[in-house]
C-alpha positions in Angstrom: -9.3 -5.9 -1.9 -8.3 -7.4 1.3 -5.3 -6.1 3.4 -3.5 -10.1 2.9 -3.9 -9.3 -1.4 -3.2 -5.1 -0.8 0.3 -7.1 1.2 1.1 -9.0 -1.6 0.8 -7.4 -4.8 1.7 -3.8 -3.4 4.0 -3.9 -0.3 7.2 -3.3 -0.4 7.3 -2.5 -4.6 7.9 1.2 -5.6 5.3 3.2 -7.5 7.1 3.2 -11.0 6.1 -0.3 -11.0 2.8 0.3 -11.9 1.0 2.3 -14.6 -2.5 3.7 -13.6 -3.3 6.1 -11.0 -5.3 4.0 -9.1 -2.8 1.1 -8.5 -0.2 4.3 -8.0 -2.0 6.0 -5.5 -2.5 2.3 -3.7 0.8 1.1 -3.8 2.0 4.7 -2.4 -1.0 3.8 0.7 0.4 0.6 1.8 4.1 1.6 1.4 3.1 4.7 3.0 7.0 6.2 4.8 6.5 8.4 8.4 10.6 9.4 9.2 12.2 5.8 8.6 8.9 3.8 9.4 7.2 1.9 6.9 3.6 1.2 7.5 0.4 0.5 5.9 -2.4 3.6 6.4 -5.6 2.6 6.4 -7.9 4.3 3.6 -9.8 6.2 6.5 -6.4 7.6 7.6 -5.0 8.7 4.4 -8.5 10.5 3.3 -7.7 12.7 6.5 -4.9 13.3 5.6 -5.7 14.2 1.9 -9.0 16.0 2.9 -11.0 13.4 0.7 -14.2 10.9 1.9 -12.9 7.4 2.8 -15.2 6.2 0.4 -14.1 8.9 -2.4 -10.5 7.2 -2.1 -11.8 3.6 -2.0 -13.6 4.4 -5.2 -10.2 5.9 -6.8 -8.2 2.5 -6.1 -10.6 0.4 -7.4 -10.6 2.5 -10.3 -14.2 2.8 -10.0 -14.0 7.0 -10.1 -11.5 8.6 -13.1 -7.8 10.4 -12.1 -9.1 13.7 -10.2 -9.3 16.7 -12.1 -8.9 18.9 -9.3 -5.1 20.5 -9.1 -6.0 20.6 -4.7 -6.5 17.2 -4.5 -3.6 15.9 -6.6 -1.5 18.2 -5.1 -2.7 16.8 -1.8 -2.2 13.0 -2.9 1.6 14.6 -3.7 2.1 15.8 -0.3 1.0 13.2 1.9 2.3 9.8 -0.6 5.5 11.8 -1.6 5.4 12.3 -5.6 7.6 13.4 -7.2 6.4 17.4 -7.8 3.5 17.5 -10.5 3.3 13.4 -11.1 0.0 13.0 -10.4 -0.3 16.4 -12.7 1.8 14.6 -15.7 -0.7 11.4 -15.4 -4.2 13.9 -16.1 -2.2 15.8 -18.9 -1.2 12.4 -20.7 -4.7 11.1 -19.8 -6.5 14.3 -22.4 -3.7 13.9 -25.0 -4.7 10.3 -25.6 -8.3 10.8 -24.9 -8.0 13.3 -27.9 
């Protein structure tokens, strides 16, 4: 997805807004908060900053790779985009319950 379509159907619009864990995870990305500035990270910058491949993440937004099972890296995703404590952790637990 280009930056000008990321602009459009993410920035400035709050997380709640959307319903999988990839368009989550993006829209926290682009409205990414450092102090009182807003500003986009690129996916290069925020895979640092998680501790993930820039590529990994990529895949993960396009929904291309499932919601992480790994408790680090969710925890990580937390951290940096500023879930709400065990968010990302809710989103895998519904994910098995409806799978079952």
């Amino acid at each position: 997805m280009k930056n000008s379509d990321l602009k459009e159907k993410y920035f400035k619009k709050c997380i709640d807004d959307f319903e999988t864990f990839s368009e989550k995870i993006t829209c926290a990305r682009v409205n990414f908060y450092k102090g009182k500035k807003r500003g986009i990270l690129t996916q290069l910058q925020a895979a640092k900053k998680i501790g993930i491949t820039s590529s990994y993440l990529c895949e993960l937004e396009s929904g291309k790779k499932p919601i992480p099972d790994s408790y680090i890296i969710l925890k990580k995703f937390e951290e940096v985009y500023g879930f709400q404590t065990d968010e990302l952790l809710l989103m895998v637990k519904n994910k098995l319950i409806k799978a079952v």
